[in-house]
C-alpha positions in Angstrom: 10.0 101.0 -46.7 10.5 97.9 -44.7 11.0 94.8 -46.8 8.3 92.9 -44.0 4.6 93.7 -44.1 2.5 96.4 -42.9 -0.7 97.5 -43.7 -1.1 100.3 -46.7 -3.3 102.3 -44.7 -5.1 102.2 -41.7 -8.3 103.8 -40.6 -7.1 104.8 -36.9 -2.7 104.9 -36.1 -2.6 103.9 -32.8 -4.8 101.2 -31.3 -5.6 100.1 -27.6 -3.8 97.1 -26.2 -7.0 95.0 -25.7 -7.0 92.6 -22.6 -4.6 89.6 -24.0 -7.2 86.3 -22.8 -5.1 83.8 -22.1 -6.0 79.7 -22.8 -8.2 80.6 -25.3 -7.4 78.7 -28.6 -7.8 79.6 -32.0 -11.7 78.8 -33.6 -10.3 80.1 -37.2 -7.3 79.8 -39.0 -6.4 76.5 -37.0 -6.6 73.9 -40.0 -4.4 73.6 -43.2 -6.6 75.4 -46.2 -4.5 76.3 -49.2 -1.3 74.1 -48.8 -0.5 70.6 -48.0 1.4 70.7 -45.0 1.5 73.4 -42.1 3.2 75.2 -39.4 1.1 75.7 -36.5 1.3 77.5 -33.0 1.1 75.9 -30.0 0.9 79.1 -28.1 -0.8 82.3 -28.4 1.2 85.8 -28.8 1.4 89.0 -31.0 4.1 88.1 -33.6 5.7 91.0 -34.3 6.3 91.2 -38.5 9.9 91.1 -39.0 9.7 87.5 -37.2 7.2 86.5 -39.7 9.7 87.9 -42.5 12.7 85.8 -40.6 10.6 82.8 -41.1 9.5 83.2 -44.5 13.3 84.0 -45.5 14.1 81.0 -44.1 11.7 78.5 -45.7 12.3 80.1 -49.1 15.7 79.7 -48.4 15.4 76.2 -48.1 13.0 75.3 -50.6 15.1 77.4 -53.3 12.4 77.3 -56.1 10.8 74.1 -55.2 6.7 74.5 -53.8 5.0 77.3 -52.8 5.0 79.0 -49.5 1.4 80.8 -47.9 1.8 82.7 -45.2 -1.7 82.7 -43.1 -0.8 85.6 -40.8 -0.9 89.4 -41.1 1.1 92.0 -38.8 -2.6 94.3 -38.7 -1.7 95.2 -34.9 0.3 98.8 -34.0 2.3 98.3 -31.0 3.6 102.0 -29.8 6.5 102.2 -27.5 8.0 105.1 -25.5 11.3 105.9 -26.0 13.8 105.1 -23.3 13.9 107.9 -20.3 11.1 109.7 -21.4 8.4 111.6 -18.6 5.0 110.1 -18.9 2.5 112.2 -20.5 2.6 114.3 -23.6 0.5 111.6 -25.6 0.6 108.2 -26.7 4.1 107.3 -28.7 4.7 107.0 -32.0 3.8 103.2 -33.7 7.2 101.1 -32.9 6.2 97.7 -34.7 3.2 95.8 -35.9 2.3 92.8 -35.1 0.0 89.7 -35.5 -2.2 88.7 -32.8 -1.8 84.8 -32.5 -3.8 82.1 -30.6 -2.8 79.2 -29.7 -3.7 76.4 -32.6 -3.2 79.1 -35.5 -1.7 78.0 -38.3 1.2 80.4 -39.5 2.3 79.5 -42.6 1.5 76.2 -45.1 3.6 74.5 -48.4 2.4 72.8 -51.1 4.6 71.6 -54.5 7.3 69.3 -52.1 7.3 66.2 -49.9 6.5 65.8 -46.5 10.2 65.5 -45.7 11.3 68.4 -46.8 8.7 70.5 -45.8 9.4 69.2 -42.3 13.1 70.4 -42.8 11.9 73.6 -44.1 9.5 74.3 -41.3 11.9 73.1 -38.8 14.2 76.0 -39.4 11.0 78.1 -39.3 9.9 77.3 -36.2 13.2 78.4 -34.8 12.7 82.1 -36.1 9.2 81.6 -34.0 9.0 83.0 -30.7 6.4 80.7 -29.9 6.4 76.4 -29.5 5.1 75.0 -33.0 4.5 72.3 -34.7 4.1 70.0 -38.1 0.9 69.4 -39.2 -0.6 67.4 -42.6 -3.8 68.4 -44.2 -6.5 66.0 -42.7 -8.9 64.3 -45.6 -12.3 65.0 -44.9 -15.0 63.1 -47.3 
């Protein structure tokens, strides 16, 4: 089994591709809940899951023991993918990768436990695993 995630079990194997809408921002997920700094998207793309295990690698990596690392995404999406010179027809193909469908102001992953510098330092080397722009945010006080 993969050390990244996938689902246990799903209900259907293969899925549709949906129409991806682009400009659309994220409405949920797009504010720092459980930590006390964030990493968020600036784009919007499916993130396939052994990117999300390079990034959380790399963060722990950093950190060492220090904090806590959430990760607010979940590969949930089956991307299938015909093998290379192979006719059309004779189905769809077999489940190649999953992935996470991101928008554009999700956040991806939050820390709490360490200071804001070196959380930045950690993310930083996140973001570069990332296949998309992100960036730093703090969680906002609300009263």
């Amino acid at each position: 089994m993969p050390p990244f995630k996938i689902p246990s079990r799903v209900k259907f194997r293969k899925e549709f591709r949906r129409i991806s809408r682009v400009n659309r921002n994220a409405t949920g997920g797009n504010y720092v809940a459980y930590g006390d700094f964030g990493l968020q998207a600036l784009e919007s793309c499916w993130l396939k899951s052994n990117c999300i295990e390079a990034g959380r690698v790399a963060a722990q990596h950093y950190l060492k023991r220090e904090g806590k690392l959430f990760i607010r995404i979940f590969p949930d999406k089956p991307v299938s993918k015909k093998p290379l010179e192979t006719r059309m027809g004779t189905g769809k193909a077999e489940v190649d990768y999953w992935a996470a469908r991101i928008k554009a102001g999700t956040v991806l992953f939050e820390i709490t436990g360490v200071s804001e510098e070196t959380a930045k330092r950690a993310f930083s080397r996140v973001a570069m695993k990332m296949p998309v722009r992100c960036r730093f945010v703090a969680r906002r006080i609300t009263v």
